[in-house]
BAPADREN-735569 format. One line per field, with one value per residue (C-alpha): residue number from 1; residue in three letters; z, y, x. Coordinates in Angstrom, 2 decimals. Example, Ala and Ser with C-alpha at 12.3 -4.5 7.8 and 13.67 -1.06 7.14 Angstrom:
<nuvexs>
nr = [1_2]
rest = [ALA_SER]
Z = [7.80_7.14]
Y = [-4.50_-1.06]
X = [12.30_13.67]
</nuvexs>
This chain:
<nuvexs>
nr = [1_2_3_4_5_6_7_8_9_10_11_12_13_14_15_16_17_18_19_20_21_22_23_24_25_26_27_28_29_30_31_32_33_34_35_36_37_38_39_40_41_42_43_44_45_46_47_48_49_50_51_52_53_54_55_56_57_58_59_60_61_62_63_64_65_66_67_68_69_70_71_72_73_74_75_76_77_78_79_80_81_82_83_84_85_86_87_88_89_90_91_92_93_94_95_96_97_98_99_100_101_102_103_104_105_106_107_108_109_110_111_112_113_114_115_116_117_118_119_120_121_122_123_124_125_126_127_128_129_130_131_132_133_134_135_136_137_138_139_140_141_142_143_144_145_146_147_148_149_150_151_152_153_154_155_156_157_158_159_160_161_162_163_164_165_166_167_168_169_170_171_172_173_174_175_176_177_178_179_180_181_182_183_184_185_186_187_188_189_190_191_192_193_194_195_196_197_198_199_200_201_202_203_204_205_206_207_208_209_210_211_212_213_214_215_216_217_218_219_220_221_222_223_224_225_226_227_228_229_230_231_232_233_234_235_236_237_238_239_240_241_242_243_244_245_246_247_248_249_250_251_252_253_254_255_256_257_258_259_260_261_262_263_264_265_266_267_268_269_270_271_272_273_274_275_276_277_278_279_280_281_282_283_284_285_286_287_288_289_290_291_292_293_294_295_296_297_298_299_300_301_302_303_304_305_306_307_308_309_310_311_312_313_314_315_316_317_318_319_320_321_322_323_324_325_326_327_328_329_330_331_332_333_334_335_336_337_338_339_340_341_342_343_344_345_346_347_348_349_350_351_352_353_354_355_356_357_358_359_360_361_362_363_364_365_366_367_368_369_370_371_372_373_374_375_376_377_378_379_380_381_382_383_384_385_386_387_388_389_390_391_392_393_394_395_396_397_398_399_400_401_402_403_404_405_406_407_408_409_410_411_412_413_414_415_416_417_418_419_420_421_422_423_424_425_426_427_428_429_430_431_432_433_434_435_436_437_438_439_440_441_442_443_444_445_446_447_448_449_450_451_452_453_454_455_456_457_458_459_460_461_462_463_464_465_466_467_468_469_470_471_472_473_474_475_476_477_478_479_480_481_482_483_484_485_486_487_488_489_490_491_492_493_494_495_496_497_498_499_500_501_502_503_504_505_506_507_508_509_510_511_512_513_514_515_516_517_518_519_520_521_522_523_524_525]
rest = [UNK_UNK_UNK_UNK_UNK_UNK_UNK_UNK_UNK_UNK_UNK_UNK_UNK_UNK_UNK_UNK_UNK_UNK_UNK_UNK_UNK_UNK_UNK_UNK_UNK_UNK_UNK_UNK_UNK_UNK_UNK_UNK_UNK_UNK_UNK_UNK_UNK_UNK_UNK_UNK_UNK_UNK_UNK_UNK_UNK_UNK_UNK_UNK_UNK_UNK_UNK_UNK_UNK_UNK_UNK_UNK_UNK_UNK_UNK_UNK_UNK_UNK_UNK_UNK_UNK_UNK_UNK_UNK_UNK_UNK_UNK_UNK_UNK_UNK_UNK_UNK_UNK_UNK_UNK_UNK_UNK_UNK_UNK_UNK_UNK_UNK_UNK_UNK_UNK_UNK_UNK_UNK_UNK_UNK_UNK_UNK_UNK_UNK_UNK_UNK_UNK_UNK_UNK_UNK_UNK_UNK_UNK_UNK_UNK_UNK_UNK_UNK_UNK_UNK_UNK_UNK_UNK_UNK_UNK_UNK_UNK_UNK_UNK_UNK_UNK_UNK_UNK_UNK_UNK_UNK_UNK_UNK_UNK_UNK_UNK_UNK_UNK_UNK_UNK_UNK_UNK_UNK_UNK_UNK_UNK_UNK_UNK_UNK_UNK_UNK_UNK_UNK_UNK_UNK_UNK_UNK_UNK_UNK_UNK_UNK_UNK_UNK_UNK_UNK_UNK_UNK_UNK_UNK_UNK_UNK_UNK_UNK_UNK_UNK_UNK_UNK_UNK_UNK_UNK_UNK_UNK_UNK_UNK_UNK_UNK_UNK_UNK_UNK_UNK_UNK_UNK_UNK_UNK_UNK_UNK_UNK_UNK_UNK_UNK_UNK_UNK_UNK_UNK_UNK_UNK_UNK_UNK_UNK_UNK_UNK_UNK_UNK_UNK_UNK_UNK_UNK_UNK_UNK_UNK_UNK_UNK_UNK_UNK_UNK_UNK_UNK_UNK_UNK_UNK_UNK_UNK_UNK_UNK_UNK_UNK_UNK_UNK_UNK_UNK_UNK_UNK_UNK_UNK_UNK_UNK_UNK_UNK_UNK_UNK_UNK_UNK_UNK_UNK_UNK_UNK_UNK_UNK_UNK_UNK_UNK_UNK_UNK_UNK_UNK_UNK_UNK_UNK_UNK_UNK_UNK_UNK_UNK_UNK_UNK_UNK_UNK_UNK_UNK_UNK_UNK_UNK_UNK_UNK_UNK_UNK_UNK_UNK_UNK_UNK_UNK_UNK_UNK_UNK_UNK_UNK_UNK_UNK_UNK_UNK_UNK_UNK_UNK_UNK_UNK_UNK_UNK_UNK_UNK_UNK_UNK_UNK_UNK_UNK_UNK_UNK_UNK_UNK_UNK_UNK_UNK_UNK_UNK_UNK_UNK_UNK_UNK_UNK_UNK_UNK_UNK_UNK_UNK_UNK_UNK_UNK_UNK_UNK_UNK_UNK_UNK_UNK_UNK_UNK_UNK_UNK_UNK_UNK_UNK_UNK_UNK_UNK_UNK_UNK_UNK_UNK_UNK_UNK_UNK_UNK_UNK_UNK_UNK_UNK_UNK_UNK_UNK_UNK_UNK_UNK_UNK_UNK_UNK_UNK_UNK_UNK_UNK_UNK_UNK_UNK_UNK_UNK_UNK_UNK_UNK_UNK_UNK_UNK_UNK_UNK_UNK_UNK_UNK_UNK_UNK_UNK_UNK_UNK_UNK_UNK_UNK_UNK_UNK_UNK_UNK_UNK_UNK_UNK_UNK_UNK_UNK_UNK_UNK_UNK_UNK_UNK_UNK_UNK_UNK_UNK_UNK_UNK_UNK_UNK_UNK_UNK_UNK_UNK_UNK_UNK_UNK_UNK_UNK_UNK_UNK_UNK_UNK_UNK_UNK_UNK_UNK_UNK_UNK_UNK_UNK_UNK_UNK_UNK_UNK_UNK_UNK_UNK_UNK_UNK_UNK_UNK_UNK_UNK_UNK_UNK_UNK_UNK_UNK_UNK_UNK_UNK_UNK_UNK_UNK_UNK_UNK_UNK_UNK_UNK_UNK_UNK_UNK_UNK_UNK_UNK_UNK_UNK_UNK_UNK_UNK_UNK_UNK_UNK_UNK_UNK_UNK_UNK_UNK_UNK_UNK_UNK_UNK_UNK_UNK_UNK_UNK_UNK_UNK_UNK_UNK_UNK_UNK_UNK_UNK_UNK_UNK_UNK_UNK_UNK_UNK_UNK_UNK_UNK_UNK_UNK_UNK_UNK_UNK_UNK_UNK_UNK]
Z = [-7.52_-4.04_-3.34_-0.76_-0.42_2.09_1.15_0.88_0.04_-1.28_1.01_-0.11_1.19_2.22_4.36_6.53_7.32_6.39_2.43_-0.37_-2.10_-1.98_-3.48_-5.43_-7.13_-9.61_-9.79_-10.97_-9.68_-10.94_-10.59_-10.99_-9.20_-8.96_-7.77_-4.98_-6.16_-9.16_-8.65_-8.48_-10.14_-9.76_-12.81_-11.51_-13.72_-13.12_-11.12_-8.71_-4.86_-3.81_-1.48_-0.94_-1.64_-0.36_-0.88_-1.22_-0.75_-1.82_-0.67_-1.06_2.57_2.26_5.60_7.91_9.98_9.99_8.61_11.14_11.48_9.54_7.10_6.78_6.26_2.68_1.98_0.36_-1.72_1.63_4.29_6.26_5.97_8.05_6.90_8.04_6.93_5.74_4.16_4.76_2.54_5.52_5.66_2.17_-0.08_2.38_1.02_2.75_3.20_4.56_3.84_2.51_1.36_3.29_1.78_-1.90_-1.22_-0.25_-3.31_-5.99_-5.26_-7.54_-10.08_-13.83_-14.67_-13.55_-10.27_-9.52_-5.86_-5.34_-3.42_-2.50_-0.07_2.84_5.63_6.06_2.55_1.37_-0.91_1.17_3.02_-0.12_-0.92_-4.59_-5.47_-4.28_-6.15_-5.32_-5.97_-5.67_-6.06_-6.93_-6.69_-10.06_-10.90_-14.62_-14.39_-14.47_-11.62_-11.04_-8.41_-7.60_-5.28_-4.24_-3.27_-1.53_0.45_-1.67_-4.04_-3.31_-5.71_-6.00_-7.18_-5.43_-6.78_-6.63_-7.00_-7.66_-7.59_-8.98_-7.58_-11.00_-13.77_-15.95_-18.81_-20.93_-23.48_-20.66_-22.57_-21.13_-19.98_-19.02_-16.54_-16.21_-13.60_-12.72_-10.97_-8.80_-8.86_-7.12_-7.61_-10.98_-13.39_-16.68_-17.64_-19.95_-19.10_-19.47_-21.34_-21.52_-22.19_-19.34_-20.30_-19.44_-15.40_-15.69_-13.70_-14.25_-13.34_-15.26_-14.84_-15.83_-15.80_-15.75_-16.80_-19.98_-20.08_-19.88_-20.00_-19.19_-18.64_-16.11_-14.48_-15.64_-14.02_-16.10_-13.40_-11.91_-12.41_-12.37_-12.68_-8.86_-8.13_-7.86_-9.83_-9.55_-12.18_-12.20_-14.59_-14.49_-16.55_-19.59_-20.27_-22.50_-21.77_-24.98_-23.64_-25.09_-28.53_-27.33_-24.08_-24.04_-24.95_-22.58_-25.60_-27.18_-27.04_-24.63_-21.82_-19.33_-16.29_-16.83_-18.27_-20.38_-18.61_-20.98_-23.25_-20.44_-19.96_-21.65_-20.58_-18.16_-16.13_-12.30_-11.44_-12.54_-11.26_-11.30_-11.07_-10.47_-9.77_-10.33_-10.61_-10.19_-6.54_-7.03_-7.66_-5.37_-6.36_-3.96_-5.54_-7.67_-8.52_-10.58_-11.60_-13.52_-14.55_-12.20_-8.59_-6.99_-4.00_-3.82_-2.02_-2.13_-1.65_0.78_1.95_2.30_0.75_2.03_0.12_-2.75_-1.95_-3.51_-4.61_-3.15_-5.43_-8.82_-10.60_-13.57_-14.51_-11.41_-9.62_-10.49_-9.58_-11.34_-10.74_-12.95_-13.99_-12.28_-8.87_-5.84_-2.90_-2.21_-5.02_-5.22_-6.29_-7.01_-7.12_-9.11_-7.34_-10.53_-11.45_-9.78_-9.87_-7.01_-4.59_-1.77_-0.45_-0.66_1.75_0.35_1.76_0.45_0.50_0.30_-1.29_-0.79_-3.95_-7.08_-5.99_-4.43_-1.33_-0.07_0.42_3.79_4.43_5.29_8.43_8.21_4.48_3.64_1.33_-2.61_-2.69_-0.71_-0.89_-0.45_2.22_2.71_3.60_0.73_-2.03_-3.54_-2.52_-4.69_-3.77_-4.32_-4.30_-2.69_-2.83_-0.90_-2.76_-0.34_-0.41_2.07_0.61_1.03_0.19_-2.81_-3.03_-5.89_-6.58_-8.48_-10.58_-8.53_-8.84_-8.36_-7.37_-5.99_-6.48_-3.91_-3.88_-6.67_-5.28_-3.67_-6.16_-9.20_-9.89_-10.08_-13.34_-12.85_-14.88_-12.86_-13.54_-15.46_-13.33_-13.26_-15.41_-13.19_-14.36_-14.91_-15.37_-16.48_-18.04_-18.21_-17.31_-16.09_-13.18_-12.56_-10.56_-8.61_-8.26_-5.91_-4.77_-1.55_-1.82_0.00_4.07_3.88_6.65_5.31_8.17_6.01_2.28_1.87_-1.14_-1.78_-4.73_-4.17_-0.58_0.40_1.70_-1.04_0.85_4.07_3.38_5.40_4.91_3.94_0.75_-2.78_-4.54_-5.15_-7.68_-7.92_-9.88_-11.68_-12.62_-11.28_-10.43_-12.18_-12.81_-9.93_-8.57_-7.25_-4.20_-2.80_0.71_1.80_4.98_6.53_8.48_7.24_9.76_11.37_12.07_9.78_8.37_4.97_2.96_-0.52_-2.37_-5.85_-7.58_-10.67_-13.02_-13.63_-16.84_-17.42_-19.84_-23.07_-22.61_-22.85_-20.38_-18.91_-17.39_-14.02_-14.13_-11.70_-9.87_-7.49_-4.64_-4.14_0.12_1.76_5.08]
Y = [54.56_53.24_52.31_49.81_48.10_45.08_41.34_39.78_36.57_34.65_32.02_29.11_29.89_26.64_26.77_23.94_23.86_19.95_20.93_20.22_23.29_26.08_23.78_20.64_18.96_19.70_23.30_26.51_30.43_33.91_36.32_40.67_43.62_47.64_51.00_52.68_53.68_51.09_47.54_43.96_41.33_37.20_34.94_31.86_29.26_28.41_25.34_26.08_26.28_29.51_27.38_30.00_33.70_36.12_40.23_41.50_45.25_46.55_50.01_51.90_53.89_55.62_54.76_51.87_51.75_48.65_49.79_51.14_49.63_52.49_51.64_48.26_48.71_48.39_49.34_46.05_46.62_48.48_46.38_47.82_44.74_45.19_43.65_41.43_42.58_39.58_41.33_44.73_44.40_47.16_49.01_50.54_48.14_46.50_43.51_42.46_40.17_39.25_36.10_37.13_33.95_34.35_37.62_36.62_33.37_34.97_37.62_34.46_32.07_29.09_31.51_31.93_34.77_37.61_39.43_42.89_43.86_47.47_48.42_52.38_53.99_52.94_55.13_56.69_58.05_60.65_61.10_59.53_56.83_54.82_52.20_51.31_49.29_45.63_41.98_39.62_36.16_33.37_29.66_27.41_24.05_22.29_19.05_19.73_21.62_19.46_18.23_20.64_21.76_25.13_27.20_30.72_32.44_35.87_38.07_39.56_38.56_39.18_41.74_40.10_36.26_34.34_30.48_28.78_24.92_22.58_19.09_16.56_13.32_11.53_12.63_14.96_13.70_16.93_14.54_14.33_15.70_19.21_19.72_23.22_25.27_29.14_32.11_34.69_37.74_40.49_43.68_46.93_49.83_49.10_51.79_51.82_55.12_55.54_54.77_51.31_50.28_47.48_49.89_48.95_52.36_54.85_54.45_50.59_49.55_46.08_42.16_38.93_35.92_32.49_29.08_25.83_28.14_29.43_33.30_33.86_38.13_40.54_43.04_42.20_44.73_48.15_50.11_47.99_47.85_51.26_54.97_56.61_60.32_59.42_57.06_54.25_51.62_47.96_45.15_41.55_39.01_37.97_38.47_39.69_39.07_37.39_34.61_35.31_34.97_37.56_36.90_38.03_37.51_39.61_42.27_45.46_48.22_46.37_44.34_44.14_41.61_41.06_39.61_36.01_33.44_30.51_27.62_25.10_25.70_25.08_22.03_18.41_14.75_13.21_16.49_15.73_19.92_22.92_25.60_28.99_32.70_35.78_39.12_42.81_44.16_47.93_47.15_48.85_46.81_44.50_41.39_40.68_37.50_35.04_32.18_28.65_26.35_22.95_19.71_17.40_16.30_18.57_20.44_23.66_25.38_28.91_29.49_26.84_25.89_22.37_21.67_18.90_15.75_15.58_14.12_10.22_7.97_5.07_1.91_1.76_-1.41_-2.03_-5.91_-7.46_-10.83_-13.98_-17.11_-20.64_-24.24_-27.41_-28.43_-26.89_-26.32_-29.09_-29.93_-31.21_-29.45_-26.65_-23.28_-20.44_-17.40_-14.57_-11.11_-8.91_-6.24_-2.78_0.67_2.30_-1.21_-1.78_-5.20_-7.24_-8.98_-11.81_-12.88_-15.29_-15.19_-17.71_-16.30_-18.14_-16.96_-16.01_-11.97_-10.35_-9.07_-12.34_-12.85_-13.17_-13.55_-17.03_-17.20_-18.37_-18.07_-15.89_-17.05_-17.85_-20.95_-22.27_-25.72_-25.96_-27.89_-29.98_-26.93_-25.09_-27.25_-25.48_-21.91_-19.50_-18.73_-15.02_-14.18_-10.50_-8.56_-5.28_-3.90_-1.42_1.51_4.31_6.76_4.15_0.83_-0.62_-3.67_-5.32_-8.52_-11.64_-12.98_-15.20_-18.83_-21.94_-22.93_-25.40_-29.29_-31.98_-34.31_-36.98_-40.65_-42.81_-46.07_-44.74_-48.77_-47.66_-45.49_-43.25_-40.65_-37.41_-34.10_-31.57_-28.97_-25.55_-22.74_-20.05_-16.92_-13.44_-10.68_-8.80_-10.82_-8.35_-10.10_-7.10_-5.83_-1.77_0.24_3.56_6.58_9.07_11.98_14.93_18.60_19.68_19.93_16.85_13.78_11.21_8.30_6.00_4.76_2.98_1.32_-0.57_-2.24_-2.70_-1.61_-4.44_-3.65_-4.41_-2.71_-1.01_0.98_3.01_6.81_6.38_4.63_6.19_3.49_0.55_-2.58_-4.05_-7.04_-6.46_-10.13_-11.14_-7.95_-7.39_-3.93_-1.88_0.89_1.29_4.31_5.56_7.26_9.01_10.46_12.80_16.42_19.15_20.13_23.09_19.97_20.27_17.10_16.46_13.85_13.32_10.39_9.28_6.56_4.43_2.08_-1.37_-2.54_-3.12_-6.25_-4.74_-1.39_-2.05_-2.18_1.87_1.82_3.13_6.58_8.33_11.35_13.98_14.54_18.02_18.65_18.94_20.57]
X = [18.92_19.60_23.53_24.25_21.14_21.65_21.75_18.02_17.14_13.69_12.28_9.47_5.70_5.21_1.23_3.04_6.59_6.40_4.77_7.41_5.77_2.89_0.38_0.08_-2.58_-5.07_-5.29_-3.38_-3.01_-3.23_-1.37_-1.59_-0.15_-1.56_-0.72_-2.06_-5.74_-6.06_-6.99_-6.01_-7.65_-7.91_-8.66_-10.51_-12.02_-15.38_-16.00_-12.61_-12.49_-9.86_-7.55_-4.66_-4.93_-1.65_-1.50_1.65_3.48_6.37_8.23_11.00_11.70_15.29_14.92_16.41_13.62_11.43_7.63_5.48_2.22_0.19_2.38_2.24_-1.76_-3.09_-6.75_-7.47_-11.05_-12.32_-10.44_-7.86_-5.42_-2.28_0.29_3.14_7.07_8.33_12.04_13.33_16.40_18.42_15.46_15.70_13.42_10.86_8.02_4.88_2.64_-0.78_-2.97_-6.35_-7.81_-11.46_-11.54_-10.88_-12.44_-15.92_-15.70_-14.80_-16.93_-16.66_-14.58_-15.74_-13.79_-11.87_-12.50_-11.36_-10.18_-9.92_-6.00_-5.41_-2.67_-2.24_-3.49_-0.04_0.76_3.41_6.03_8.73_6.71_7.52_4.20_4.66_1.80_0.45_0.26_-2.09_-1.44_-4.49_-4.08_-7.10_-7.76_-10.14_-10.79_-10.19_-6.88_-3.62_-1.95_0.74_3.31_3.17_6.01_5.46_8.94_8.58_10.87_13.58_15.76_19.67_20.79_24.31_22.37_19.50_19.14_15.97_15.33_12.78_13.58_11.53_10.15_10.79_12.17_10.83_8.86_8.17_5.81_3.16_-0.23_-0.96_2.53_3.46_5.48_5.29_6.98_5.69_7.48_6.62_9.59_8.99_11.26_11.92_12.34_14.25_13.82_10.73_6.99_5.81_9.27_11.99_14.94_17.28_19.40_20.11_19.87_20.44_17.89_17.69_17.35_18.48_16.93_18.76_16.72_19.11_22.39_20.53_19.79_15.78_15.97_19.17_16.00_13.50_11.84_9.90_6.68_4.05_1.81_2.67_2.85_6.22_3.94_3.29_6.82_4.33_7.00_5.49_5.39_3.95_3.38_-0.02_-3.33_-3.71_0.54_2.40_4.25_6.57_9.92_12.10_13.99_16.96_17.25_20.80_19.81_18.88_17.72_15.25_11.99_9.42_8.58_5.53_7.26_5.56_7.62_7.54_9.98_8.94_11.69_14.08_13.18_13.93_12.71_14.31_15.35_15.34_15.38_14.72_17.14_15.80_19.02_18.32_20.51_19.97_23.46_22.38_21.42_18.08_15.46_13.21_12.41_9.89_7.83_8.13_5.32_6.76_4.25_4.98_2.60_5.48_5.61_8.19_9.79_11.09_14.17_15.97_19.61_21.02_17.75_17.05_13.46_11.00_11.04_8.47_5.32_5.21_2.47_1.52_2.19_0.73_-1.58_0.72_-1.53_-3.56_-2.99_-4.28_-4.73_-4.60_-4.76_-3.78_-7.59_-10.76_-10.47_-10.84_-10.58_-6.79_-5.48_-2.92_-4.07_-1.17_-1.35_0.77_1.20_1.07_3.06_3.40_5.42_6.95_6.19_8.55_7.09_4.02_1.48_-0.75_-4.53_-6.72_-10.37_-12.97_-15.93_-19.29_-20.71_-19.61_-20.11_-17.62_-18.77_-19.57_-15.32_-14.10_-10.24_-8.99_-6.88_-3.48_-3.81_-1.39_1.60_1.42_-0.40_-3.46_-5.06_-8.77_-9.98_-13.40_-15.54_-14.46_-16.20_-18.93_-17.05_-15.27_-11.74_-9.91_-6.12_-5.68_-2.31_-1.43_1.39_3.50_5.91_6.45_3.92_1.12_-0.42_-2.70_-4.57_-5.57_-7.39_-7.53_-10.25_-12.81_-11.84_-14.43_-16.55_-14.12_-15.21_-15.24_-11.58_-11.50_-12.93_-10.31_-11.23_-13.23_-14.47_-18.03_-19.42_-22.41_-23.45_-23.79_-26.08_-24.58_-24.00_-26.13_-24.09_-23.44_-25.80_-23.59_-25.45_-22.65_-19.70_-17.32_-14.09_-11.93_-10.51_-10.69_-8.66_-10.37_-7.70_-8.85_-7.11_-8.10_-7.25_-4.14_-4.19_-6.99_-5.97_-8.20_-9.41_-11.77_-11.92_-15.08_-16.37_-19.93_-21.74_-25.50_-24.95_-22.75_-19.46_-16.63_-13.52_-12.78_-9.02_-6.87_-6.79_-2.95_-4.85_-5.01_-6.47_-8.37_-8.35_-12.22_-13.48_-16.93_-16.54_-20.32_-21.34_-24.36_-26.31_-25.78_-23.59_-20.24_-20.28_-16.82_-17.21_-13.91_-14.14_-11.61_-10.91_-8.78_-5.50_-8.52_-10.07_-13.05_-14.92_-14.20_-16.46_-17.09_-17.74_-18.40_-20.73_-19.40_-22.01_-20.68_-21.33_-25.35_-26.02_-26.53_-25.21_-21.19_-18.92_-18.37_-14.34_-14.59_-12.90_-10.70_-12.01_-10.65_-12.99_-14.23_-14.38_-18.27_-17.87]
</nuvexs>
């Protein structure tokens, strides 16, 4: 036991000072710790890209003295890896950190399974120079995971109360399918007395953790990762734990815990934050990590630190525009047209487009023609006319589109004295009759500045967007067999391209009519 360890405190990894949290998007981590001479390991589904990968030490010193820099190395599966001191707690229960992500990256791959990295003393070892063992967290990007927020809080947790928060950008809805949020925690120096046990007696060498006021454990903590034969004392919730919360979460004499939490409980619908305590009255052990992950938009902050606002969407398609007219279309006559309805819009700008046939790449904007109503004019007879909205907020824009409407007829004759009998006119052939409108979500991994959205249908040119854009409403009213192609284009903040894209089939006469579906795009360098 260590009296009168100093004041620490846990601060958010964010990669930029500007990120609301570690990651976010569709993805999740791992998370394992190891003595000196054992091994860490990273659990990757297959099909992942490793987009953040951190190695962590923890010591115990008995001395003030910042680490030296032997010290601060880890042999990291045959890399010396020195490492940066990121809390020394006075000296007496020092944390480090180093990112590794190349490393882990190059050893992964695409993931399918566990991976083991090897971690043994640092080149300075000895009974006093205090290296307890290293975690190793990794977080992964996947299209098929859930989108989820996920906040990494290292340092050292204050042993007289740390509070962490995570604020959400709506509220909480706990119903969402796949809904989930889990901690995981990293504590060095933590022995309760017996091998591999929960029993906070007799030494007392413990942590609580509460999670919005309500007691999670009064016994966090233990060498399950360690071994106390060789005072190696580390344990981290991570693979191959439970998530079992403990029954009784007073109690310090019984039961057994793995360090890696279920929240879920916690948490009810229509919660805007999830408020994470911790303390460790004895004043001896170091909380040195501590990974949150939730299916939920969200920012994180420690203490009395004032966390980034959540990153919003752009507006959402609740029902398209239209547009309408009292009888067929014609010159001279009114035409109106209804915005739609949208979430999360701020304002609106309206554009109408004068199509000359009935496709849809053949519309060109009309200038001037910008309110709620347009009147065709002479040259429009024969034409097809289209009512465009750009819904707006201050995450981004999304534009959505009407129905084609035509083709417009020539004005009514001044004195109809004279009756002739005119041609029926030629039906319009539709190779694909689908009437719906469908709406193209797309999404970039984290760090990604897009600069171009560009979508095509037989190689014509449907939509130039912005790189602010995260969407797209398209009419395959007309379209005929063919193929839809999204081209993002982009460069990561290293300044390395990033394109993808992504090809949808419009319904094919005959074969149904396939809903275009969203897609995250993976990054092609």
């Amino acid at each position: 036991m260590i009296p009168g360890v100093a004041d620490a405190h846990l601060t958010v990894l964010r990669p930029s000072p500007s990120d609301a949290v570690t990651f976010h998007g569709h993805g999740g981590y791992s998370t394992d710790g190891g003595y000196p001479g054992s091994v860490v390991r990273a659990e990757v589904p297959a099909g992942s890209t490793v987009e953040q990968a951190y190695l962590y030490g923890t010591y115990a010193t008995y001395s003030a003295q910042p680490l030296t820099s032997p010290q601060r190395t880890i042999d990291f599966d045959g890399t010396n890896v020195e490492m940066t001191e990121i809390e020394n707690d006075g000296g007496i229960l020092p944390s480090t950190r180093a990112n590794v992500t190349a490393q882990v990256a190059a050893k992964v791959q695409g993931g399918g399974g566990i991976t083991s990295f090897g971690v043994d003393s640092n080149p300075d070892p000895g009974r006093y120079q205090g290296y307890q063992g290293a975690a190793l967290v990794v977080i992964y990007s996947n299209p098929s995971s859930p989108l989820e927020s996920i906040a990494v809080l290292d340092g050292a947790a204050s042993s007289a109360g740390d509070t962490a928060t995570l604020n959400f950008a709506s509220p909480l809805n706990t119903a969402t399918p796949g809904f989930s949020s889990t901690m995981a925690i990293g504590d060095g120096y933590s022995y309760q007395g017996t091998a591999h046990s929960h029993s906070c007696g007799p030494v007392q060498q413990d942590s609580w953790i509460k999670v919005n006021e309500a007691l999670l454990t009064s016994c966090a903590g233990g060498d399950d990762d360690g071994d106390p034969n060789f005072e190696y004392l580390i344990t981290v919730g991570g693979i191959g734990d439970s998530t079992n919360d403990p029954s009784n979460p007073s109690t310090t004499t019984e039961g057994t815990e793995d360090e890696l939490y279920s929240l879920t409980p916690f948490l009810h619908n229509g919660d805007t934050q999830l408020t994470i305590k911790t303390a460790n009255p004895s004043g001896d052990d170091d909380l040195f990590l501590a990974v949150i992950a939730i299916t939920a938009n969200a920012s994180a902050g420690v203490g009395s630190e004032s966390a980034p606002p959540a990153a919003g969407e752009a507006p959402e398609v609740v029902s398209p525009p239209t547009a309408s007219s009292t009888g067929p279309p014609t010159v001279s006559g009114t035409i109106t047209g209804q915005k739609g309805t949208y979430n999360g819009a701020e304002s609106y700008t309206y554009q109408w487009q004068l199509c000359s046939t009935d496709e849809v790449s053949s519309c060109t904007d009309i200038v001037g023609a910008n309110g709620l109503e347009y009147t065709p004019g002479p040259s429009d007879a024969g034409h097809y006319l289209r009512f465009v909205v750009t819904a707006v907020n201050s995450n981004g824009s999304t534009l959505a589109s009407s129905t084609l409407v035509g083709p417009v007829g020539a004005a009514a004759a001044a004195t109809p004295l004279t009756i002739t009998h005119s041609l029926p006119q030629a039906s319009v052939t539709r190779l694909c009759t689908s009437e719906r409108v469908e709406t193209i979500h797309w999404r970039t991994r984290t760090g990604v500045h897009l600069k171009r959205i560009l979508i095509t249908l037989n190689g014509n040119t449907l939509y130039r967007l912005s790189g602010r854009s995260h969407k797209a409403v398209v009419s395959l009213i007309g379209r005929g067999p063919g193929a839809a192609r999204v081209l993002i284009e982009g460069t990561t903040a290293t300044g390395r391209r990033y394109g993808a894209e992504r090809t949808y089939e419009p319904c094919t006469p005959g074969k149904g009519h396939r809903r275009l579906r969203s897609t995250t795009l993976p990054a092609s360098h």
